[in-house]
N, C-alpha and C positions, 0 to 999 in steps of 0.2 A: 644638133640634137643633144640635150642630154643625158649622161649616163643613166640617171632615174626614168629616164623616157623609156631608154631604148633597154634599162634591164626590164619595165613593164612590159615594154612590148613580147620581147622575149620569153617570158613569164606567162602571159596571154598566149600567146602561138603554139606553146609548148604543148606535147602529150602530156594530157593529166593535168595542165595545171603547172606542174612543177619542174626543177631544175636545178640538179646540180650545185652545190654553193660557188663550185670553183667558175662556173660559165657566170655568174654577174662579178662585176667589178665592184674591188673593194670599196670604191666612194658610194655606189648603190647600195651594197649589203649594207652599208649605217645606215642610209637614207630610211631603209626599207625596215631600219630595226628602230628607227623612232616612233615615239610613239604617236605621232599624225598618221604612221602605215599600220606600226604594228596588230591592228585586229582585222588589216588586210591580203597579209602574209605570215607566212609559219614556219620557222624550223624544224624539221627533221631529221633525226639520227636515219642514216642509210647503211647501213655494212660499218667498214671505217670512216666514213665521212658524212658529211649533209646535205640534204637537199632543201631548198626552199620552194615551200608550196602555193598559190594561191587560197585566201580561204573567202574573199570576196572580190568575186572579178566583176560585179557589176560597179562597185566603185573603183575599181582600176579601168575600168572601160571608160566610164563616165570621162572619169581626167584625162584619159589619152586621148579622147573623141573631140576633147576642149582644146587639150594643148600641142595634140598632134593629129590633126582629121587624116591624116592618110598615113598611120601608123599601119594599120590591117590592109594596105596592099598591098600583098603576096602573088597576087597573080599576073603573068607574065606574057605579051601575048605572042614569045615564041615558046616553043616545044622543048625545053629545056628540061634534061633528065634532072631529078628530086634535087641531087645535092647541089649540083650546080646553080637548079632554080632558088634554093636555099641562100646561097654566096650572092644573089643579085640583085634579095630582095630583104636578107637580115647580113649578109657578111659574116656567113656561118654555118659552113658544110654541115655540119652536125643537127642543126636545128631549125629541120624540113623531115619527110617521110623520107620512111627506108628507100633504100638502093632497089627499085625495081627491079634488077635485074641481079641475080646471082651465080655463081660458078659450081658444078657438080665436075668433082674427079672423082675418075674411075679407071681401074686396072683392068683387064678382064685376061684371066687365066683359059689357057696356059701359055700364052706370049707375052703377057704381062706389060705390054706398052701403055704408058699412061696417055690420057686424054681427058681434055679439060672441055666440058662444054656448058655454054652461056646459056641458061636459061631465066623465062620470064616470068613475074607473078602475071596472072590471068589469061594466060596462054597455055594452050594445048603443049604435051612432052611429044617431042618428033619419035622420042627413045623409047622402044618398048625392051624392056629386061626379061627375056622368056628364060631364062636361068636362075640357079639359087643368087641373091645377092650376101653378100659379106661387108659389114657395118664396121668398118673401123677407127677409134675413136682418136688415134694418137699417129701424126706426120709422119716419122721415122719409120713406126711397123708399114704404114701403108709405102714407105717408099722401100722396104725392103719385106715385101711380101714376098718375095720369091722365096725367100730364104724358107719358109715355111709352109707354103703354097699345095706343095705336094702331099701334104696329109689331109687336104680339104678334095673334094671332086670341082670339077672346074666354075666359074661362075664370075660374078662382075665382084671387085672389089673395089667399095665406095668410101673417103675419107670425111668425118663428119666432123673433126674439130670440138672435140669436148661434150657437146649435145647434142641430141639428134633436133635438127629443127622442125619447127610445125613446115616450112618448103620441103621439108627431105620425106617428112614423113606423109604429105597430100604427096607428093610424087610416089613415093611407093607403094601405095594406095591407088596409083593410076596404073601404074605398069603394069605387066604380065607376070612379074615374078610369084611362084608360088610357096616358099621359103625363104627368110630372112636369118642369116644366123652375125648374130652380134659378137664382135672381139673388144671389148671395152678394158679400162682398166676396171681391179676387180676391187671395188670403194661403194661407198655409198652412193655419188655421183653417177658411178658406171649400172649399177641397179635399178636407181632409179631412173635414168634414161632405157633401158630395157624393158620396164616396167608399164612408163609409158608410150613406148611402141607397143609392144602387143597388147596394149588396152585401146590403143588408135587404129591397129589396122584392123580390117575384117576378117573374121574365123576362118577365111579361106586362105590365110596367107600365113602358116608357119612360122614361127618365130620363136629362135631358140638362144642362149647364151653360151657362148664357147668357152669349156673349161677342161684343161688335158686332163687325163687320166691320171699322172703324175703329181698332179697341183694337190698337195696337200698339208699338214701341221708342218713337215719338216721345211716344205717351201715357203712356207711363211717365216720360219726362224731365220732362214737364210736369207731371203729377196726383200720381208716384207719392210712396210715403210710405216713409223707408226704418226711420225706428224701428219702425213698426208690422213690417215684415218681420222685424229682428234680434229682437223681442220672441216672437216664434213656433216659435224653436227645437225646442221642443219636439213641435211638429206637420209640421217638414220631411218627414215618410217619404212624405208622399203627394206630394212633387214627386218623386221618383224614378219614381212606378208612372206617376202622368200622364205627366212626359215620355217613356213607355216607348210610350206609345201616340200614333198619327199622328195628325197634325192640326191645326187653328191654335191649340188649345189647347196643346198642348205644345210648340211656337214659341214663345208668348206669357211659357210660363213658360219657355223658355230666358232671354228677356229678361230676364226679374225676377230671374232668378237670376245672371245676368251684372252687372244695373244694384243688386242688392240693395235693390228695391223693390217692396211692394204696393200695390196701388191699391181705394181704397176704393169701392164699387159707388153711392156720393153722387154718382159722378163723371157719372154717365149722368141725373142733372136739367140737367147745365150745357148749358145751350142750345148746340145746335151741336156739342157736343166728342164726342158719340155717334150722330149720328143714322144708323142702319144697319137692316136687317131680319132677326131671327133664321134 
């Protein structure tokens, strides 16, 4: 098979259409930039890098239908989970559906023993969380929550990895919990994943952002980080709606916005430099 086959097929199968520049190979990317393709596919600026789009798949379909009739099968007739089914039928974990199946870790105060449990998209949560839950965004704090633990009332502490995902946030929307309080880092990133939680869950379920009493102008001179702020452009819209609303939170980010610095939520293990009570 050739690599022009097999980047169309690729290209075709993909979410949306598109892919990555770095997943076709170099002899494809010409192919695909001559001009017998070009008003077939598209370059696009992505972040740092490019993706190429289809912009007509019914002439890419046509020629792979000609030159490869058994290009589009994908289907396998054992039970093979996504990626793997992925590897058997393009030789390429990555480009198949998500991982069905994902991990939730959770602390739960005040023993604090971690526990990892497997859950599935479209499957009922065996877990019901009848306690406050605590959202934390960064590995480290969640692996040493104790250290801090004792200023919260007790409740599940849950590790979310940067975002909160649409799995975390349909799960806590099933549970019993009836307060959410979020420890993010305090960025643009970390607002606007708080922002869209409590615009996702329902009015019965509390949902607050954790800030000590202490976190103020001078902790920002000291802690704060301002590359990390200039890097987040893209997620400013939620310091407008914050600061629109009263409070020490939107104080806090008048500061950041004045000093053009975020401050990382690592800050609250350093002995002393947070100790307050929610």
């Amino acid at each position: 098979m050739t690599p022009l086959l097999r980047a169309m097929a690729k290209l075709m199968q993909a979410e949306n259409k598109a892919l990555p520049a770095s997943e076709i190979s170099a002899s494809a990317r010409k192919a695909l930039s001559s001009s017998e393709w070009g008003d077939c596919v598209r370059k696009e600026r992505r972040g740092a890098g490019q993706v190429i789009r289809v912009t007509r798949p019914n002439t890419l379909q046509q020629y792979l239908d000609t030159y490869w009739p058994a290009w589009c099968e994908t289907e396998s007739h054992l039970a093979n989970p996504s990626r793997a089914e992925s590897v058997r039928a393009r030789r390429n974990s990555k480009s198949g559906a998500k991982i069905q199946r994902w991990a939730l870790h959770i602390r739960r105060s005040p023993n604090f023993a971690p526990t990892v449990h497997i859950m599935e998209d479209g499957q009922p949560s065996p877990l019901k969380l009848d306690d406050t839950v605590y959202l934390v965004e960064n590995l480290e704090m969640w692996l040493y929550i104790e250290k801090i633990a004792e200023r919260f009332p007790p409740g599940y502490w849950l590790y979310y990895a940067g975002f909160v995902s649409d799995r975390m946030k349909s799960f806590l929307a099933e549970s019993s919990c009836e307060k959410v309080v979020m420890l993010p880092d305090y960025d643009p990133v970390g607002y606007t994943n708080f922002l869209s939680l409590r615009a996702t869950l329902s009015p019965k379920i509390q949902v607050e952002l954790y800030l000590p009493e202490q976190a103020d102008q001078s902790t920002l001179e000291r802690y704060g980080n301002e590359k990390l702020w200039r890097d987040q452009k893209a997620y400013k819209a939620a310091l407008e709606k914050l600061r629109a609303e009263p409070g020490r939170l939107s104080n806090f980010i008048e500061w950041q916005i004045e000093l053009g610095m975020a401050l990382e939520q690592e800050y609250l293990l350093i002995e002393g430099a947070s100790d307050s009570t929610p």
